[in-house]
RODO-2510 file (C-alpha; in nm, 4 decimals, decimal comma):
residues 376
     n   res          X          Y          Z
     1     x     0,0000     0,0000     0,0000
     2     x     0,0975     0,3571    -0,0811
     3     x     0,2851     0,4612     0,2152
     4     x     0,0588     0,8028     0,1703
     5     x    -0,1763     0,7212     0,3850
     6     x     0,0794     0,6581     0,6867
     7     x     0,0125     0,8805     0,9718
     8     x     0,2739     1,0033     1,2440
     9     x     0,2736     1,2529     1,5206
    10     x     0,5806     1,3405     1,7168
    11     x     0,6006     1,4847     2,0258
    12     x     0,2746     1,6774     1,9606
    13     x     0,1670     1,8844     2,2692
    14     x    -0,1988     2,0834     2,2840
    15     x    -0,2056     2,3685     2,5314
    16     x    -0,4619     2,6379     2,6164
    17     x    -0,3360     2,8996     2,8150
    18     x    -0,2511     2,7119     3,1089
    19     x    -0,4323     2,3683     3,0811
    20     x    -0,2685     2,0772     2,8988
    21     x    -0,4734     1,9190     2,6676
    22     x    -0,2253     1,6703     2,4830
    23     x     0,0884     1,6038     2,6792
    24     x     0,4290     1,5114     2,4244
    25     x     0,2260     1,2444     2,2465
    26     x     0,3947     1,0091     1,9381
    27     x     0,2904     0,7578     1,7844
    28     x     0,3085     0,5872     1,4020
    29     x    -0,0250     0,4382     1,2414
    30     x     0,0866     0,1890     0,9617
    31     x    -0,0988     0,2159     0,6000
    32     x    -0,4501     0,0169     0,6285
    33     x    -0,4185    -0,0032     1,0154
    34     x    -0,7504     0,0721     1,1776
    35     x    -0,5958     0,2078     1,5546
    36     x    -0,8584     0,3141     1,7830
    37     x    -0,7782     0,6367     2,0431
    38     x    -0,8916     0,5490     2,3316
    39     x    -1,0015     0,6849     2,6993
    40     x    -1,1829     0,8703     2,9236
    41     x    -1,3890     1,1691     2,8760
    42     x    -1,1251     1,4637     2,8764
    43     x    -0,7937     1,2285     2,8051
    44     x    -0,7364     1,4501     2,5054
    45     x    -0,8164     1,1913     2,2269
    46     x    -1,0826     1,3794     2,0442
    47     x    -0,8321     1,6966     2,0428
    48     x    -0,5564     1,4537     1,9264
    49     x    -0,7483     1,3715     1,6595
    50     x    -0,8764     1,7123     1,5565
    51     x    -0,5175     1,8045     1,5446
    52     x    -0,4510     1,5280     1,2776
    53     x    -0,7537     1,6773     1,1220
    54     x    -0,5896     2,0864     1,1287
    55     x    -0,9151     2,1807     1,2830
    56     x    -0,6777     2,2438     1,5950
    57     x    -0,3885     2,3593     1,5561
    58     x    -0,0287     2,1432     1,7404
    59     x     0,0841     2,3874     2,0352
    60     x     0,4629     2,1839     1,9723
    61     x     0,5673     1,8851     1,7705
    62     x     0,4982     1,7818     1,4490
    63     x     0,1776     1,5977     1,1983
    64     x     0,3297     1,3989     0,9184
    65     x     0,1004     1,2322     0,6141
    66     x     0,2975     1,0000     0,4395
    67     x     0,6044     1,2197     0,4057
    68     x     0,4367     1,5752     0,4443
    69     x     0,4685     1,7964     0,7427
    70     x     0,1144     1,8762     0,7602
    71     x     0,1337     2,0085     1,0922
    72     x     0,0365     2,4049     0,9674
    73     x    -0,1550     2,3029     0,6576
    74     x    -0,5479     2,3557     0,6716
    75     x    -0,7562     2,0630     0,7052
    76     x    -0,8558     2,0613     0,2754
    77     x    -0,4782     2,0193     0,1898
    78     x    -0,4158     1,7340     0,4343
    79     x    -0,5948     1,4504     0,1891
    80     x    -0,8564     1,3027     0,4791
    81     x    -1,2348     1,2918     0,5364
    82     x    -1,3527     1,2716     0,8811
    83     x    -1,6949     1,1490     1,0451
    84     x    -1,8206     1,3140     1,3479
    85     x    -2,0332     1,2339     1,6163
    86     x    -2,3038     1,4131     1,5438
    87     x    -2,4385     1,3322     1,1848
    88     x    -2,3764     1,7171     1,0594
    89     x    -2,5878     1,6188     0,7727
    90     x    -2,7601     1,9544     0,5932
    91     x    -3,1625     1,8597     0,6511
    92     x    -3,2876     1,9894     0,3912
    93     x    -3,0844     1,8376     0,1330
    94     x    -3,1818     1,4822     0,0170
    95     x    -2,9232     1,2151     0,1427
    96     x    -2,7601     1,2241    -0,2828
    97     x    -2,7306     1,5418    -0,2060
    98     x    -2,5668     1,4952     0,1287
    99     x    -2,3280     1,2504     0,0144
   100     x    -2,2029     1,4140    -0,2682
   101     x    -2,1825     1,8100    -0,1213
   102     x    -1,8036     1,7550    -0,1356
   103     x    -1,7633     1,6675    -0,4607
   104     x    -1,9768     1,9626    -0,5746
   105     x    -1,7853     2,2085    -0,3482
   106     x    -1,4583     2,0863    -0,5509
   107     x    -1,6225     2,1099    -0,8967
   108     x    -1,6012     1,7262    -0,9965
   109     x    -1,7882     1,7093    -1,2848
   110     x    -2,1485     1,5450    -1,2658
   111     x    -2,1023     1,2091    -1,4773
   112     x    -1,7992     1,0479    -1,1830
   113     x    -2,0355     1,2690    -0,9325
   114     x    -2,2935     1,0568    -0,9980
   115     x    -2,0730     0,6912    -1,0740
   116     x    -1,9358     0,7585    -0,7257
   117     x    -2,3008     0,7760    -0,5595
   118     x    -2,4128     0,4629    -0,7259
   119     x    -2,1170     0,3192    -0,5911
   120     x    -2,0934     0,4172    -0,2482
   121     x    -2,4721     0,4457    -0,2126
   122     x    -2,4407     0,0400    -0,2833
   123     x    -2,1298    -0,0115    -0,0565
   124     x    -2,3094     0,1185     0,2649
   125     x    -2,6583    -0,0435     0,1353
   126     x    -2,8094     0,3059     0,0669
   127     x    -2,9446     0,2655    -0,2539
   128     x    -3,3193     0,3154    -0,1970
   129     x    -3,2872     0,5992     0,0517
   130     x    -3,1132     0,8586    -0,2261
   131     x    -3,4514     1,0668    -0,2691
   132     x    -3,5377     1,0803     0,0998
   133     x    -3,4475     1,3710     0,3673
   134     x    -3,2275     1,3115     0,6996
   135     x    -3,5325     1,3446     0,9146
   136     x    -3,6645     1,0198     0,7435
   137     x    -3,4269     0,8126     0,8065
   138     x    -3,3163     0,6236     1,0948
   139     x    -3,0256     0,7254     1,3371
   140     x    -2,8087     0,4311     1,1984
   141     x    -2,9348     0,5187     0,8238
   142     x    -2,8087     0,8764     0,9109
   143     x    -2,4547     0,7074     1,0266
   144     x    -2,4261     0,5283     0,6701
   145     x    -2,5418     0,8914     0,4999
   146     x    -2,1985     1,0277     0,7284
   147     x    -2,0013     0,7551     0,6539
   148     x    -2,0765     0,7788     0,2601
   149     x    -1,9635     1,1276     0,2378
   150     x    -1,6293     1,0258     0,3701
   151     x    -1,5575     0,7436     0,1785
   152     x    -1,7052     0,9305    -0,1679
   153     x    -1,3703     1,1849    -0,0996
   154     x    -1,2087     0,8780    -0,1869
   155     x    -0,9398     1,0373     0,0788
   156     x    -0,7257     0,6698     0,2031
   157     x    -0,7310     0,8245     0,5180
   158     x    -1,0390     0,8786     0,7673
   159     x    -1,0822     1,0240     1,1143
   160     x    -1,3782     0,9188     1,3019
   161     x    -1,4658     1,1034     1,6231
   162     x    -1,7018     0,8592     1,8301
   163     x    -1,9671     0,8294     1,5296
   164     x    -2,1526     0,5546     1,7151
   165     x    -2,2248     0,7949     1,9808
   166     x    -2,5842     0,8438     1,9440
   167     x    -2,6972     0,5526     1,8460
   168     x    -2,8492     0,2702     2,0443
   169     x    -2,6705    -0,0671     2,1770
   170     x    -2,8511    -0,2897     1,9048
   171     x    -2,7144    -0,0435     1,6143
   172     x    -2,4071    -0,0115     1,7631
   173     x    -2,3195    -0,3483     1,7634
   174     x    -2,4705    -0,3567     1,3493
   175     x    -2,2644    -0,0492     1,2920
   176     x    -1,9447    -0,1463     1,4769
   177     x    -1,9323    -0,4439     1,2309
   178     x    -2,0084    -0,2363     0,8858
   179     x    -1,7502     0,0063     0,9631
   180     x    -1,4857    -0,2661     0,9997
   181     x    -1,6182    -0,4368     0,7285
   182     x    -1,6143    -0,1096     0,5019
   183     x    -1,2678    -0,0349     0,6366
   184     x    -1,1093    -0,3612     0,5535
   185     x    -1,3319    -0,3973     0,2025
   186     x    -1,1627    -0,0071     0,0903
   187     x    -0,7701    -0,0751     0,2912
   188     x    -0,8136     0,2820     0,4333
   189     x    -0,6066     0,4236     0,7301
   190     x    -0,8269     0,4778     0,9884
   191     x    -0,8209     0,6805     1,3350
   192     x    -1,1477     0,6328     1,5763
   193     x    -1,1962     0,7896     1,8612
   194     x    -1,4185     0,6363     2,1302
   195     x    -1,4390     0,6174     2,4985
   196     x    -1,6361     0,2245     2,4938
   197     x    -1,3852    -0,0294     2,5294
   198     x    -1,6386    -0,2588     2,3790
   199     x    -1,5183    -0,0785     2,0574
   200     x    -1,2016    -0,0860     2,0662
   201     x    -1,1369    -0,4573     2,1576
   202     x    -1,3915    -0,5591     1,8876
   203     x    -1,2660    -0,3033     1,5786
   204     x    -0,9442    -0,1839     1,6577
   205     x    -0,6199    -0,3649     1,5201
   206     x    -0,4196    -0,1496     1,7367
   207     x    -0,5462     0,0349     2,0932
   208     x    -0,3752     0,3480     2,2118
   209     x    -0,4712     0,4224     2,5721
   210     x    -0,4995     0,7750     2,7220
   211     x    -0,5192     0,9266     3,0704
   212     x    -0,4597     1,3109     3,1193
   213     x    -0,2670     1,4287     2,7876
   214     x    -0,0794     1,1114     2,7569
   215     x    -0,0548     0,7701     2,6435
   216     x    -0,0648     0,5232     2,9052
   217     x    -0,0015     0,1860     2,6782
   218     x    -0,0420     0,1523     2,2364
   219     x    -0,0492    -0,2528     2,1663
   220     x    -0,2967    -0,4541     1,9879
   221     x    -0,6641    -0,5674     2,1913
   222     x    -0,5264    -0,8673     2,3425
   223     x    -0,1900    -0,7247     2,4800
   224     x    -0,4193    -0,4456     2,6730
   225     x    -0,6565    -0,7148     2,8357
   226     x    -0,3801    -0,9570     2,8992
   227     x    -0,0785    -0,7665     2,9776
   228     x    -0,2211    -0,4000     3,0781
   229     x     0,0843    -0,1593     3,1220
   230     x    -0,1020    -0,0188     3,4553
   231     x    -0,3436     0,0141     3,7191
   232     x    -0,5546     0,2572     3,5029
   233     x    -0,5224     0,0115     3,1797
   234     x    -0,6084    -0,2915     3,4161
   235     x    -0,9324    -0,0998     3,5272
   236     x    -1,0455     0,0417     3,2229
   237     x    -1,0349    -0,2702     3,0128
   238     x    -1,2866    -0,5281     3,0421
   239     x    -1,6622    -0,5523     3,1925
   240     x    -1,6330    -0,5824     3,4393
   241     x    -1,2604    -0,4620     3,4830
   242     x    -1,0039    -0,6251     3,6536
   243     x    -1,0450    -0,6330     4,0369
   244     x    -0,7561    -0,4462     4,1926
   245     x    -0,6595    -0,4841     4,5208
   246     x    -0,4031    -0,3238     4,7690
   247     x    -0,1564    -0,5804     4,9171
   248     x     0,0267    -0,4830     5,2730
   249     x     0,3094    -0,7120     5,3958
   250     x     0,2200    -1,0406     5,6158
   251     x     0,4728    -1,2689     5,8102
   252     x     0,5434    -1,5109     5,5011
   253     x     0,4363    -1,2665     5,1871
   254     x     0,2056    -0,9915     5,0661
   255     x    -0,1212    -1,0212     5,1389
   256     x    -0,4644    -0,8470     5,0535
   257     x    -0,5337    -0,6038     5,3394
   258     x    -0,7520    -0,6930     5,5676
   259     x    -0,7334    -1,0676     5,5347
   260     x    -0,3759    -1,2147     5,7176
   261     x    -0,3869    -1,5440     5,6291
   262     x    -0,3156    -1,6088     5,2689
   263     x    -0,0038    -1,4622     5,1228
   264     x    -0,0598    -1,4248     4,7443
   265     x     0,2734    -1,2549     4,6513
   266     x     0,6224    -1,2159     4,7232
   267     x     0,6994    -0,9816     5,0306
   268     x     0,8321    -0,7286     4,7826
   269     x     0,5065    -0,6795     4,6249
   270     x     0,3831    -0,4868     4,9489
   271     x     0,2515    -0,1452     4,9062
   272     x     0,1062    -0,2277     4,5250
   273     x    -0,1835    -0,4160     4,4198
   274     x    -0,2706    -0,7395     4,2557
   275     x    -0,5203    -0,7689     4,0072
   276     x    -0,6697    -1,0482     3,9058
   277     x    -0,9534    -1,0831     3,6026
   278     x    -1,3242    -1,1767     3,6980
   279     x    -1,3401    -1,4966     3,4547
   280     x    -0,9966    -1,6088     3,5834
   281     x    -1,1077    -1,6091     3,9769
   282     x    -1,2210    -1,9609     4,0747
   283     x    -1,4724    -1,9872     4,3220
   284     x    -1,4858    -2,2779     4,5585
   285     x    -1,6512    -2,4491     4,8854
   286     x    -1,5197    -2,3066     5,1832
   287     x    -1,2479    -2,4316     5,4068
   288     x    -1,0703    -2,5953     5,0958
   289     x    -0,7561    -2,3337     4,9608
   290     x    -0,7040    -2,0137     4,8525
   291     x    -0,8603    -1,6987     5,0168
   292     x    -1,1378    -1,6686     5,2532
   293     x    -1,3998    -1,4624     5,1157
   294     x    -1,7491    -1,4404     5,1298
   295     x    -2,0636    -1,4314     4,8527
   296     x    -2,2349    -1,0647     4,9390
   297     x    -2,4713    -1,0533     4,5823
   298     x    -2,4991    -1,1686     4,2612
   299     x    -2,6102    -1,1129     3,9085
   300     x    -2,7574    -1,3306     3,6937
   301     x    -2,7187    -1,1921     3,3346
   302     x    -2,8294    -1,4877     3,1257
   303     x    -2,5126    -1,6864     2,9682
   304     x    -2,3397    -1,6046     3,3208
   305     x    -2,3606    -1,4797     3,6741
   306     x    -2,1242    -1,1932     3,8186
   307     x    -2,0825    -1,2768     4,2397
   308     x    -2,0160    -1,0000     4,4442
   309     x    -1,7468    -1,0899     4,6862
   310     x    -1,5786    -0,9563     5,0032
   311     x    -1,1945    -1,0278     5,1289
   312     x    -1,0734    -0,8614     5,3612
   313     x    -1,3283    -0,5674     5,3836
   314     x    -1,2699    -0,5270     4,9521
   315     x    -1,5353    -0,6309     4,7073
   316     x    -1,4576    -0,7729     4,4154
   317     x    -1,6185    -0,9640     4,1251
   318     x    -1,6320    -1,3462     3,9932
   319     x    -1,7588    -1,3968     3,6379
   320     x    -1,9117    -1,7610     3,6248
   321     x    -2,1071    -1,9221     3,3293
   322     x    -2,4518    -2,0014     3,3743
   323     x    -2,6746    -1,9423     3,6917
   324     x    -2,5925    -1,9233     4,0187
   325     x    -2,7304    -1,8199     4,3760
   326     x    -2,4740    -1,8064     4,6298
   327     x    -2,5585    -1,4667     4,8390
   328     x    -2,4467    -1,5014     5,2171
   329     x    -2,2277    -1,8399     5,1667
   330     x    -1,8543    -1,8332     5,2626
   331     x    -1,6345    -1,9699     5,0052
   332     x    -1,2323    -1,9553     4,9157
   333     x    -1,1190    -1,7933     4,6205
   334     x    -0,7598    -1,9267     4,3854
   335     x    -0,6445    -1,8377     4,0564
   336     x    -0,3708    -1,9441     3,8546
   337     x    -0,0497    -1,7613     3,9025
   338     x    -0,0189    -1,6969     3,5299
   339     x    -0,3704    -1,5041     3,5510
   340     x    -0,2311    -1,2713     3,7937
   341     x    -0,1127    -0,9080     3,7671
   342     x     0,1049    -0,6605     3,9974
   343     x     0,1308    -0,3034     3,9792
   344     x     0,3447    -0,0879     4,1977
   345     x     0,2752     0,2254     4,4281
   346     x     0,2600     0,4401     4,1410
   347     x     0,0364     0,1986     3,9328
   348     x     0,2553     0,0388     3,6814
   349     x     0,2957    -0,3401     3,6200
   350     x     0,5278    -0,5167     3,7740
   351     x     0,6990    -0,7868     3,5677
   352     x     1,0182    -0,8398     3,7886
   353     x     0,7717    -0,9928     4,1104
   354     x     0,5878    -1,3041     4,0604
   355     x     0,2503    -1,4226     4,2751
   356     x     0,2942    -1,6370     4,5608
   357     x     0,2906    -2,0041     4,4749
   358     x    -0,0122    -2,0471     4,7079
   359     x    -0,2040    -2,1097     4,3160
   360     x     0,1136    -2,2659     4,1808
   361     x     0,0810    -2,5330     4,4626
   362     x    -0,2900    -2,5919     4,4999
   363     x    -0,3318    -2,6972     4,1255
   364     x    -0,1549    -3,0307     4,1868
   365     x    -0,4238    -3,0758     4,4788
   366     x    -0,7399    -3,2703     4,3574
   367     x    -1,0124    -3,0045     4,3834
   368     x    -1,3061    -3,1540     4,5799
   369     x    -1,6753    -3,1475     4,4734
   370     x    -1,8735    -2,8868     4,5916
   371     x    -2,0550    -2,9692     4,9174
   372     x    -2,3849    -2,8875     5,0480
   373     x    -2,5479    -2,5869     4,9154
   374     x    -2,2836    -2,4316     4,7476
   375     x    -2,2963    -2,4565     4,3863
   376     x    -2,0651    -2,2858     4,1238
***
């Protein structure tokens, strides 16, 4: 692929007067990737990507397009289309004439004007909605009416700023898999910006992670939910995220505050937290191994039930498949070591410190049934 459509930002910083917007960002987005910017609400992605865009203008550091500084050019000589969150479609224009304003605002003539609607107007399964207004359509119709008049520009590059917004869970999820689709099917570059993690594990080829200005880990999906850089990542990945929880030092390890008798780390993991995924806790009868907790709740959500549970004064949550009713039993909680995480003081993984071998052990122990009441 034309390397045209590669997209790099160095050191780029956003200021207003004395607030920070974009702290000393870089990062390199590969021709045909499909990278997703993402965070919370006020992490500076949306500026980031308005920046790449020119419609704000790079306080330091440089905007290259393929091999163009582009960092003071104006946002028609920088060779992208962009779809924002709200539709910004003209109402009282027909949806041909919303797709194609661009095209007439350039002067392309009127027979490839009207080659490229047939052909787009097909691509996003618009055809039979040409003669009708905005206010006719549907919310996800108006989407494909945004997305159309991007990919008409026939720019390789497009910048989406949370386009799925507005729309409800059900279209989401149709429209999450027609822009991926529609991104793959044309092999355009494309930033999106989005706060849902749901998004970016499901579209994204590459995730870069925000918090205040800066960017907190850039892998692929599976490296952020497996191997997350940080406290923050840990928590802000997955549904539910990962349960965190502060260790303090016991007599023959770390162990979770509040509950003495299990270490589940070495001593030198004291003062951080270990984290530990929902779907990798195991939850068994009590008195058996691992840590004491107890069942406080539960939710039943269909295909699985998420248990409340308390150790050592935290909550924390279980993920387990199918139905379950547990509320008010004791139990003991393990995991495998592998499924464990440690961050430091300051939040950041720990790779150096392993988890005590209290999981390591007990999986060479036959497990036994559960007993009584307790089911899981």
């Amino acid at each position: 692929m034309s390397n045209q459509s590669r997209i790099r930002l160095e050191r780029v910083t956003k200021r207003w007067d004395a607030t920070t917007a974009v702290d000393n960002i870089s990062f390199d987005v590969s021709p045909g990737q499909f990278v997703i910017l993402l965070g919370p609400s006020g992490c500076g992605k949306s500026t980031t990507l308005r920046m790449i865009a020119g419609l704000e203008e790079a306080s330091d550091g440089s905007i290259y397009i393929g091999e163009r500084d582009v960092t003071r050019l104006p946002p028609g000589d920088r060779g992208l289309s962009m779809v924002f969150q709200s539709y910004a479609l003209f109402p009282h224009l027909s949806v041909a004439d919303n797709i194609v304003f661009g095209l007439r605002s350039r002067k392309v003539p009127k027979p490839e004007q009207r080659e490229r609607l047939a052909k787009v107007a097909e691509l996003v399964d618009l055809t039979d909605y040409l003669n009708r207004k905005p206010s006719q359509l549907s919310g996800g119709q108006r989407q494909r009416v945004a997305l159309a008049r991007a990919v008409i520009s026939e720019h390789p590059i497009c910048l989406m700023d949370e386009p799925l917004s507005n729309l409800d869970a059900r279209l989401r999820s149709d429209m999450r898999r027609e822009i991926k689709a529609l991104q793959s099917r044309l092999n355009m570059t494309v930033i999106y910006v989005t706060h849902d993690q749901v998004e970016a594990m499901s579209m994204g080829d590459r995730v870069i992670l925000m918090q205040h200005g800066k960017i907190v880990q850039d892998g692929t999906p599976d490296e952020l939910y497996n191997r997350p850089a940080s406290a923050f990542a840990a928590s802000f990945i997955g549904s539910p995220a990962m349960n965190l929880l502060p260790l303090v030092a016991g007599e023959k390890g770390a162990i979770i505050e509040g509950e003495p008798s299990t270490p589940v780390a070495s001593l030198e993991a004291a003062g951080g937290h270990l984290g530990v995924r929902p779907e990798d806790i195991e939850l068994r009868p009590p008195s058996t191994y691992g840590v004491p907790a107890l069942v406080v709740s539960d939710e039943y959500l269909g295909a699985d039930t998420i248990a409340h549970v308390t150790v050592g004064g935290h909550t924390l949550r279980v993920r387990m498949s199918g139905k379950h009713s547990l509320a008010g039993q004791p139990c003991c909680l393990s995991w495998a070591s592998e499924k464990a995480h440690l961050f430091n003081a300051d939040g950041l993984r720990r790779d150096d410190l392993t988890p005590s071998t209290f999981s390591k052990t007990l999986r060479a122990v036959p497990r036994p049934p559960a007993v009584g009441s307790f089911q899981y």
